[in-house]
C-alpha positions in Angstrom: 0.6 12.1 -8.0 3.9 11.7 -5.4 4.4 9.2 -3.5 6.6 8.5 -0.7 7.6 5.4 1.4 8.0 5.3 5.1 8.7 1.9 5.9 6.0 -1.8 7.1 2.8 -0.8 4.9 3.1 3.2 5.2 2.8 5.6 2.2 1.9 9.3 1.7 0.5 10.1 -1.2 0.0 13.3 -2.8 -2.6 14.4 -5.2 -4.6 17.0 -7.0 -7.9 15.0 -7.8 -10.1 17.8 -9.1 -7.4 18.9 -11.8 -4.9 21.9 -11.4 -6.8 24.0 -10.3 -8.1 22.4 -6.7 -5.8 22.2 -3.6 -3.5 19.0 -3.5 -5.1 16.0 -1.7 -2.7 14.0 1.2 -3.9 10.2 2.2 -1.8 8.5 4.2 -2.0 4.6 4.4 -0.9 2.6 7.5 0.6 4.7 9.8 2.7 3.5 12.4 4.0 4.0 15.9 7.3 4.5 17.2 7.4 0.9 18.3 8.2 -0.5 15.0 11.8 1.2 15.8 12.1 3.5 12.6 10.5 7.0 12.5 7.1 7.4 12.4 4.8 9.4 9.4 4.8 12.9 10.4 2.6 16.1 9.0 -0.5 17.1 7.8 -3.0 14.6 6.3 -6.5 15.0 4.6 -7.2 11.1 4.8 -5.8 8.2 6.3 -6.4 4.8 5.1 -6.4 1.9 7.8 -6.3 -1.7 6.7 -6.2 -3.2 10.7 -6.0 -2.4 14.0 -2.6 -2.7 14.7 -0.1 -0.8 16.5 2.3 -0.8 13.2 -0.6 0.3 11.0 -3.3 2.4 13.1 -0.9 5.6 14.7 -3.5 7.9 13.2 -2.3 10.0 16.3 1.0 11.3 14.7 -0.5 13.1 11.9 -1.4 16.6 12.1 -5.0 18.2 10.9 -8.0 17.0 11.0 -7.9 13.5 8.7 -11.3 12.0 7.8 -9.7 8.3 8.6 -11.5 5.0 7.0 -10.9 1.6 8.1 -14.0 -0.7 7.1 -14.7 -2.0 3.9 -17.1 -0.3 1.5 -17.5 2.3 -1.1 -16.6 6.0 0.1 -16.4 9.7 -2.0 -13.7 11.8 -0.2 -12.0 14.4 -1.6 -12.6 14.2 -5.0 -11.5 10.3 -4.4 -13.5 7.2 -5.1 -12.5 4.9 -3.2 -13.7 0.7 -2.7 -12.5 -1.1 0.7 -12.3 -4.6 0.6 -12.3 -7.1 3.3 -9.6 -9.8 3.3 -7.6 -12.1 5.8 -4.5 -11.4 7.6 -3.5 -15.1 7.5 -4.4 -18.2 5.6 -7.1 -19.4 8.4 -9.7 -16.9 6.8 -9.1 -14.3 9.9 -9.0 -17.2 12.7 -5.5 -16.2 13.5 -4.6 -12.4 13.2 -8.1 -11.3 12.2 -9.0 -9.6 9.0 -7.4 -6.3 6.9 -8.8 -4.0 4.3 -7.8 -3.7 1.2 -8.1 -0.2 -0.4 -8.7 0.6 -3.9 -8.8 4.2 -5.1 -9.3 6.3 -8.0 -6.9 9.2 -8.3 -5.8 11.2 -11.3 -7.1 8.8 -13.8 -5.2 6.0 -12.1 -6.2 2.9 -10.3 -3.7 2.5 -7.2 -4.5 -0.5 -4.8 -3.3 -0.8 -1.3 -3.7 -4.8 -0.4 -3.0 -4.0 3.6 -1.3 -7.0 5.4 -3.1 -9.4 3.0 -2.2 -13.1 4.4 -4.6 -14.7 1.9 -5.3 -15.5 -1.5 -7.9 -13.7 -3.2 -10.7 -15.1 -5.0 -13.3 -14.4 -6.8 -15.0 -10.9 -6.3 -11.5 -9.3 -4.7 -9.7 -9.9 -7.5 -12.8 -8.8 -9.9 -12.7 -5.4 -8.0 -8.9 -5.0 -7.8 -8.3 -5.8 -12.1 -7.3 -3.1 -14.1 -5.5 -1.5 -11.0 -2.5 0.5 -12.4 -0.4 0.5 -9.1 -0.2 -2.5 -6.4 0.7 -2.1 -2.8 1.9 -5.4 -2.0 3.0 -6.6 1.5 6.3 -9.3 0.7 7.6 -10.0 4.1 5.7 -13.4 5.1 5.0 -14.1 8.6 2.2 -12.3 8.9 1.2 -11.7 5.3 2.3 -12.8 1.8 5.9 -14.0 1.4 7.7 -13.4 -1.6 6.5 -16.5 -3.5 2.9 -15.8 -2.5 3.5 -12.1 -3.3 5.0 -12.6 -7.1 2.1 -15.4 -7.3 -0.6 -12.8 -7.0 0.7 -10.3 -8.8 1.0 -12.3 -11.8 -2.9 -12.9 -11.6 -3.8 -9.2 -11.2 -1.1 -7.5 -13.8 -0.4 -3.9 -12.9 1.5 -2.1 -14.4 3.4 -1.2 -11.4 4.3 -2.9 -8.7 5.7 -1.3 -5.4 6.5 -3.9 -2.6 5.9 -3.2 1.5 5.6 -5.2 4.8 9.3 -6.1 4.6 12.1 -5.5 7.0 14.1 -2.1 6.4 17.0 -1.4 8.6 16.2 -0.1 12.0 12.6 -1.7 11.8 12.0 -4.3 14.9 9.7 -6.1 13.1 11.0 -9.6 12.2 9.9 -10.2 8.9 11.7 -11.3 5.5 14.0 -8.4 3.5 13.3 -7.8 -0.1 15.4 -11.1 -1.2 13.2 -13.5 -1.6 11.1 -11.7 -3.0 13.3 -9.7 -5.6 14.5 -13.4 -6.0 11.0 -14.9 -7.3 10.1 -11.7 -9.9 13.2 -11.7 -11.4 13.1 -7.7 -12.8 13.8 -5.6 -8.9 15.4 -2.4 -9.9 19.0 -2.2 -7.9 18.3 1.4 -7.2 15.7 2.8 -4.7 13.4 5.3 -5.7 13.0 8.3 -3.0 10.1 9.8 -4.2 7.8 9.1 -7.3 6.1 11.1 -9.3 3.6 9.8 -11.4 0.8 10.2 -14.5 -1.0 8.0 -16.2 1.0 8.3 -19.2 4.1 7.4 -17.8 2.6 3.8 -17.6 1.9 3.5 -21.2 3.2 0.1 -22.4 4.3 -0.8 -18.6 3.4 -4.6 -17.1 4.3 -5.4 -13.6 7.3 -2.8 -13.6 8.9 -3.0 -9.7 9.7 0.3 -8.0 11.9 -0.5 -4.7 11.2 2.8 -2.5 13.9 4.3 0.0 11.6 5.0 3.1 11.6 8.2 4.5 13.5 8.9 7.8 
C-alpha cells in the first residue's frame, strides 16, 4: 500500500487488494478545490471517499476516470475493499453547527486504515467499537472546525493504532486558518522531525508498533 498526502484531509492511496496478481486499486479521500490555495489532487482514481460536503473535501471534479464515489455511512464492497462508513459530528453540538462527516473505515491488504473525516466530536460507544483494532488513523489536529491537538492526542490514546498520520492542519500556502502541527506535536510527545513523502506500507512493518506518528510532506 502507498500513500501520499496532499494537504486539509486529502490522501491517495494506492493498493493491490486482490494480491499481486490484480490491477492496483487508487481511493482518494477528501479531495479539494483550488480554493483552499494549495494544489488540488490530480489523476486517475478508482474511488473517492467523501466524509462532507464541503468545498475543501468534496472536488470529486478534479480527478480523472470514472471513480465510484461514497459519501454516506454504511457498509460497501468495492474493489476488492470492505469498507464501513460511519456517521459522526463536525462539531461538539452533535451536527447543530457544521453538520455531520463520515468516518471511513477500510480493509485493505490485511490492514485496517481509518479515515475519521473532519471529526469535531468525541466518539462513543458503537464508533469506537467499529474503529478498534484499526492499524492506521487519519486524524484531523487543526481545531476550529474539528479536533485540536489536545482533543486529537486524547482519542488516539483510546483507540491505539499502531500508526498515526495527522491531517486538517494548516500547511504553507493553504488559506484555511486552522492550528499547525505544534500543538499537536506538543501534546503526543513522539512527532518525527522529518516528513515522510511517500509511505509504503505492509502489515508487517507494524509488528510491535503503538501509536507511531508519521508527519507527511503533501504533495504539490
Amino acid at each position: 500500500m502507498l500513500i501520499q498526502y496532499y494537504g486539509q484531509s486529502c490522501f491517495k492511496i494506492t493498493s493491490k487488494p486482490g494480491g499481486r496478481a490484480t490491477d492496483d486499486v487508487t481511493v482518494f479521500f477528501d479531495p479539494f478545490d483550488k480554493e483552499l490555495g494549495i494544489r488540488p489532487p490530480q489523476g486517475q482514481a478508482d474511488v473517492v471517499f467523501v466524509s462532507h460536503d464541503h468545498h475543501d473535501h468534496n472536488n470529486v471534479a478534479a480527478l480523472k476516470g470514472d471513480p465510484i464515489v461514497i459519501n454516506t455511512p454504511g457498509e460497501y464492497a468495492v474493489k476488492g475493499i470492505n469498507v464501513v462508513g460511519i456517521d459522526s459530528f463536525h462539531d461538539v453540538n452533535e451536527g447543530a453547527t457544521r453538520g455531520h462527516s463520515t468516518i471511513f473505515i477500510l480493509e485493505v491488504e490485511d490492514l485496517k486504515i481509518c479515515h475519521l473525516g473532519d471529526l469535531g466530536s468525541e466518539l462513543v460507544g458503537k464508533q469506537l467499537e467499529e474503529i478498534d483494532g484499526v492499524d492506521v488513523l487519519f486524524i484531523p489536529v487543526g481545531g476550529k472546525y474539528t479536533l485540536d491537538g489536545k482533543k486529537a492526542t486524547e482519542l488516539i490514546k483510546k483507540i491505539e493504532p499502531a500508526l498515526v498520520i495527522p491531517m486538517h492542519y494548516h500547511v504553507e500556502g493553504s488559506t484555511a486558518e486552522i492550528d499547525d502541527l505544534q500543538k499537536f506535536c506538543s501534546e503526543m510527545g513522539n512527532c518525527p522531525k522529518e516528513k515522510t513523502a511517500k509511505l509504503n506500507l505492509k502489515k508487517k512493518d507494524l509488528e510491535g508498533k503503538s501509536m507511531e506518528v508519521v508527519i507527511m510532506d503533501h504533495t504539490v
